[in-house]
C-alpha positions in Angstrom: 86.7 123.8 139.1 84.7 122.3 136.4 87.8 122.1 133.9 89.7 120.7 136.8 87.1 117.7 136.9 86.6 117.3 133.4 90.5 117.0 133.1 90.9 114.5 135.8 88.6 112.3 134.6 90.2 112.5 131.4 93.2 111.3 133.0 91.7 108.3 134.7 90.0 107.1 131.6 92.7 107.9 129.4 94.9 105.7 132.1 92.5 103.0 132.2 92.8 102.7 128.3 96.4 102.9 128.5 96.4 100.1 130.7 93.5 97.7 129.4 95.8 98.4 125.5 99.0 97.1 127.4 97.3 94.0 128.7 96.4 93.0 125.0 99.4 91.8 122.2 96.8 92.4 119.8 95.9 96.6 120.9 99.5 96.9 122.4 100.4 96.6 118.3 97.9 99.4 117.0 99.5 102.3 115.7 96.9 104.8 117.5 94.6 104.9 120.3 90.9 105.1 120.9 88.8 105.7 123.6 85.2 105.8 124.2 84.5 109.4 126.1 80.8 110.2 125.5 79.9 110.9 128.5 82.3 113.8 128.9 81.6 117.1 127.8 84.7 117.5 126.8 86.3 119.8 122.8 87.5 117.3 121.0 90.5 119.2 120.4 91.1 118.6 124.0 91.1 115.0 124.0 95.1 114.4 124.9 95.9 112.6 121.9 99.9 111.5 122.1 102.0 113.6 119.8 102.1 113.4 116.6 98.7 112.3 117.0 95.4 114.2 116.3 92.3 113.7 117.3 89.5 113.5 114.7 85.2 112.4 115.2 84.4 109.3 114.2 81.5 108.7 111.7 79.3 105.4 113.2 78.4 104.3 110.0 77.9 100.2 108.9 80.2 100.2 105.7 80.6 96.5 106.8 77.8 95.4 104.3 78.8 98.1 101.3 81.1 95.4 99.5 82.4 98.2 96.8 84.1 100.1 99.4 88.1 99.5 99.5 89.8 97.5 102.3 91.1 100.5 103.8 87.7 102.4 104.6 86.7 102.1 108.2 84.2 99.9 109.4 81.4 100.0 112.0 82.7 102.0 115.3 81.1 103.0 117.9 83.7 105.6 119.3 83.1 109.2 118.8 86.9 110.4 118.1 90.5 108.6 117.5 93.7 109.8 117.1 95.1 109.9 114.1 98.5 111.0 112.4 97.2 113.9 109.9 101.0 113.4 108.5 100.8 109.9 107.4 97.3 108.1 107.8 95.7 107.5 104.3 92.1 107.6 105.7 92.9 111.1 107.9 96.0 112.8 105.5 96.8 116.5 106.3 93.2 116.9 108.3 90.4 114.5 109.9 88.8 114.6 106.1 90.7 114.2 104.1 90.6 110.5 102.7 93.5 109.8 100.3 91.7 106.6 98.9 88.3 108.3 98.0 90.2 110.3 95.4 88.1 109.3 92.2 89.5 106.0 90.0 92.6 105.3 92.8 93.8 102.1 93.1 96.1 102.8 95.6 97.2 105.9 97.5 99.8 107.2 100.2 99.7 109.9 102.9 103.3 111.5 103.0 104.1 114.7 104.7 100.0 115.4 105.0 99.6 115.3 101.4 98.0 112.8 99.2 100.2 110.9 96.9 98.4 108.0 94.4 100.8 105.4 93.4 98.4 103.7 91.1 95.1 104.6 89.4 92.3 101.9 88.2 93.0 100.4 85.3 93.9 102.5 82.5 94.5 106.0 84.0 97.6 107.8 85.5 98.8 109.3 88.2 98.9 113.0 87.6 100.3 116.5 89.3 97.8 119.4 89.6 97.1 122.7 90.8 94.3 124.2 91.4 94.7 127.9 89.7 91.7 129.9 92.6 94.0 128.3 96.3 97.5 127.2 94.2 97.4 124.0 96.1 98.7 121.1 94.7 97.1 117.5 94.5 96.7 114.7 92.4 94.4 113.1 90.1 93.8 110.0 87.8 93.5 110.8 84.3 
């Protein structure tokens, strides 16, 4: 009965959301959805994110101020998950993590197929294919 509950008011606020984004040209145009559920103790794997869409916690931190930190990093945000595409977001690439652009010396990075790709390093350095020998995953690093 309590799941029942939890999962209808879910719905409602997840419809709510819906509705207020569809009302607004400017959130009707966002890739992915937030929605501020604090109050309900509910996983947040179970948060009804549309597929392909994941949904990942959201660090509340100010980066607003830190003026070193790339465009791309997220500001100050006062949700405590978002969905995310784990298959192409550069900030979220392969799992909720996993931030494509704080790869050491990138200039600029991609998220394809979950996987981070840099297409250009700082100045001076390279974009170069790696494995790592202990998991025999591949990656990339500036060199």
């Amino acid at each position: 009965m309590k799941n029942l509950i939890l999962f209808l008011a879910l719905m409602v606020v997840v419809s709510l959301a819906l509705a207020s984004q569809e009302s607004s040209s400017v959130i009707s145009k966002r890739a992915r959805q937030s929605f501020n559920l604090r109050d309900l103790a509910v996983p947040i794997e179970n948060q009804g994110c549309p597929v392909p869409l994941r949904a990942c916690p959201i660090i509340s931190i100010d980066r607003s101020l830190d003026l070193s930190l790339a465009i791309s990093k997220r500001t100050i945000n006062k949700r405590n998950w978002e969905c995310f595409n784990l298959q192409t977001d550069v900030n979220s690439c392969g799992s909720c993590d996993n931030d494509c652009m704080e790869i050491p010396n990138v200039g600029r990075a991609k998220c394809d197929s979950g996987a981070c790709k840099i297409v250009t390093c700082q100045s001076g350095l390279q974009p170069k294919f790696i494995i790592n020998h202990i998991t025999g995953t591949e990656g990339m690093k500036c060199v």
